[in-house]
N, C-alpha and C positions, 0 to 999 in steps of 0.2 A: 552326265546323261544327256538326253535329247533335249532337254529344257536347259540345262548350262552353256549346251551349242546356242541355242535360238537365241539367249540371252548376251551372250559374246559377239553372236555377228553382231545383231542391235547396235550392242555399245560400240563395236567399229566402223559400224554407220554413221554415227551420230555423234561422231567425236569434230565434228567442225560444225557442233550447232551446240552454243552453251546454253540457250534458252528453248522450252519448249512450247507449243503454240498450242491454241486452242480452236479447232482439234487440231490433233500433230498431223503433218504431211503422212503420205499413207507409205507405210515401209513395202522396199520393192526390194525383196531378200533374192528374187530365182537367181539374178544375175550373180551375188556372190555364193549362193549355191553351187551353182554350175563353178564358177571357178576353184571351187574348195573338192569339187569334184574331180576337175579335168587337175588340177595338181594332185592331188593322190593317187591319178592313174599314173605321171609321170614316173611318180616316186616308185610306186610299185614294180616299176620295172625298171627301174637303174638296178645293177647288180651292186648293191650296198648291203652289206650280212649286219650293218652296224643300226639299220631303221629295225621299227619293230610292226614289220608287217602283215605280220596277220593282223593287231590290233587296227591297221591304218585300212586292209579289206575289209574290215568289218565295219568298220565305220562309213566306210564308202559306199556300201549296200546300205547302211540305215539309212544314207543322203539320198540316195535312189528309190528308195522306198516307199509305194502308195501310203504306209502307216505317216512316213515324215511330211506328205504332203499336206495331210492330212493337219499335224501338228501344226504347220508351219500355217497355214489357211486362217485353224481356228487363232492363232500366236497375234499374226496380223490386224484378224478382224478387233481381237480383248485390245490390243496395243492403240487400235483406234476409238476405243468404246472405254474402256478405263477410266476410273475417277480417280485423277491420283495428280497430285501441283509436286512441281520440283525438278531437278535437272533430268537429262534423257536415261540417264542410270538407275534411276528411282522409279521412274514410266517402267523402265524395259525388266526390273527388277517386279515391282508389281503385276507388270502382264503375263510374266512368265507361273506368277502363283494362280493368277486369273487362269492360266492357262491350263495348267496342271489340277486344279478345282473343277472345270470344268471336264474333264477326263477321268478324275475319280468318280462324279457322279453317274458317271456313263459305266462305271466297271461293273465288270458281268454281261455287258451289251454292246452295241455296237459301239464303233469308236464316233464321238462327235466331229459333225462336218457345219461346215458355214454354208448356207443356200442363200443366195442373193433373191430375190423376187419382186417384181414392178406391179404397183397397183392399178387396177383394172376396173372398167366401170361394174364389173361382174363380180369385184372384189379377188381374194385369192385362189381360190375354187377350191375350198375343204374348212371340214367342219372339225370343231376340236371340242374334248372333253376333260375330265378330272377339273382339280382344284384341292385347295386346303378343305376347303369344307366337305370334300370327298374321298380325302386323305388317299391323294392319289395327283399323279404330278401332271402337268399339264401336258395332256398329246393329241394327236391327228387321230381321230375318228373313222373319218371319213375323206375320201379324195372325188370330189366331183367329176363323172365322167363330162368330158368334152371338156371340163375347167380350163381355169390358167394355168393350175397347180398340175396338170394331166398332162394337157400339152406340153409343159417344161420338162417334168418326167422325174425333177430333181427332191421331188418330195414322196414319200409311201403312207400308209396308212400303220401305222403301230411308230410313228415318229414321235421322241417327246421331244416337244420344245424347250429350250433351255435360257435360251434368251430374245428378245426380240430388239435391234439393234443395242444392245448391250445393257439391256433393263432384266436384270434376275427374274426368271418365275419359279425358280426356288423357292419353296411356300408360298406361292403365289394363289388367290381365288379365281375361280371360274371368271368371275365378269372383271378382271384385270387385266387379265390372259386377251379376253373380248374385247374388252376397249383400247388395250394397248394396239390391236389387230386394225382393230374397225379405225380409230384415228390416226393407222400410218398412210401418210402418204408419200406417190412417186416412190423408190428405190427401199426397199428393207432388207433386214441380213439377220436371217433366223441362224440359230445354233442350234443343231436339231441332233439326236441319239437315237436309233434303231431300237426299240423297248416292245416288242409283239407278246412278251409275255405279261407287260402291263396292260397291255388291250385287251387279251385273254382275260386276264383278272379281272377288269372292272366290267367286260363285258359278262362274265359269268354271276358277277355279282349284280350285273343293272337284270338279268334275268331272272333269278333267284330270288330277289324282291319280285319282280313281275308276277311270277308263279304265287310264292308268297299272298298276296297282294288278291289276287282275284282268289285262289284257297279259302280268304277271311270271307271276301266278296260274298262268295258261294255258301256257304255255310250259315251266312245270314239270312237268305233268304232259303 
C-alpha cells in the first residue's frame, strides 16, 4: 500500500547512513518520486505484453495524486518529529505507523495536511477550543480576520489540530493545546484534519448550555 511505498523509498534513501541523528536530516522524497514516476511512464509504453500494466498505471496515478501528496507531507513531517533511537529502518518503520495513526484519526474527515506557520508579534491569528475536559479534540474556533493565520490562507476554521511540531494532542487539555501554542517560537508545523462537524457539535452544545443556563437564571427570579 501507500505507506509500504513511503517506507521503501526511506530505506533507499538512507542506505549510506548507518547512524541516525538527532534530529535526522529532513527527507527530500519529491526527487525520487518524480523518478519512480518518469520510469513507469517509460515502461508503460514499451510494447512488453510480459509487465503487468495496468497495476504499474495505477500505481503511477497514486504517485501523482494530491491524496499522496498529502501522505508523503504528513510522512516527512512524523519522520522528523518521531521519538524513536535506532537504525534509519526502525525511524522509517515507526514513522510510517505514526503516519498511518495519524490518518485513521482523521477517518470520516478530511485527510490530514502539515501547515508550516511563523510566529508573529500578533501571535497565530486564531483561536482554538475543545480538550479532554470537554471531551472533544482540540480545534480552530475561530480564524482571525486580517490575522497571520487569514493572510496565509492555509488554516480554516472547523480544523482539528493533531499535532503541534510532533507533540500528540490526542487527549490533550485545553490549556496544553494553549501553552504548547503560546510557547512556540519562530517556525511551527501544525498537523491539522478538516473536522466541521466537531465544530458543529461543540458549538451546539456550548449553546445549549447557554440557553440552559439563563432558563435556570430566569426562573429564579
Amino acid at each position: 500500500g501507500t505507506t509500504t511505498v513511503m517506507a521503501t523509498l526511506v530505506d533507499n534513501d538512507l542506505t549510506s547512513n548507518s547512524r541516525t541523528t538527532s534530529p535526522p536530516p529532513p527527507l527530500e522524497l519529491d526527487n525520487d518520486i518524480e523518478r519512480i514516476v518518469e520510469l513507469l511512464g517509460v515502461l508503460l509504453e514499451r510494447n512488453d505484453t510480459s509487465l503487468p500494466k495496468e497495476q504499474m498505471g495505477q500505481l503511477r496515478q497514486v504517485l501523482i495524486s494530491s491524496f499522496f501528496r498529502q501522505v508523503k507531507e504528513v510522512y516527512e513531517h512524523m519522520y522528523q518529529t518521531v521519538e524513536v533511537k535506532g537504525s534509519p529502518e526502525i525511524r522509517a518503520q515507526a514513522t510510517a505507523k505514526a503516519t498511518v495513526a495519524a490518518f485513521s484519526a482523521s477517518e470520516g474527515q478530511g485527510h490530514p495536511r502539515v501547515v508550516e506557520l511563523e510566529k508573529t508579534p500578533e501571535g497565530f491569528g486564531f483561536n482554538v477550543m475543545g480538550g479532554r475536559e470537554q471531551k472533544c479534540p482540540i480545534y480552530i474556533s475561530r480564524i482571525i480576520p486580517g490575522g497571520y493565520s487569514d493572510r496565509q490562507g492555509n488554516l480554516r476554521r472547523g480544523d482539528q489540530i493533531l499535532s503541534v511540531n510532533g507533540e500528540d494532542l490526542e487527549g490533550a487539555e485545553h490549556s496544553q493545546a494553549v501553552d504548547l501554542l503560546k510557547n512556540a517560537q519562530g517556525k511551527i508545523k501544525l498537523v491539522v484534519t478538516y473536522s466541521p462537524k466537531i465544530l458543529e457539535e461543540m458549538e451546539w452544545r456550548y449553546e445549549h448550555t447557554k440557553s440552559f443556563r439563563r432558563a435556570r437564571s430566569s426562573r429564579r427570579h
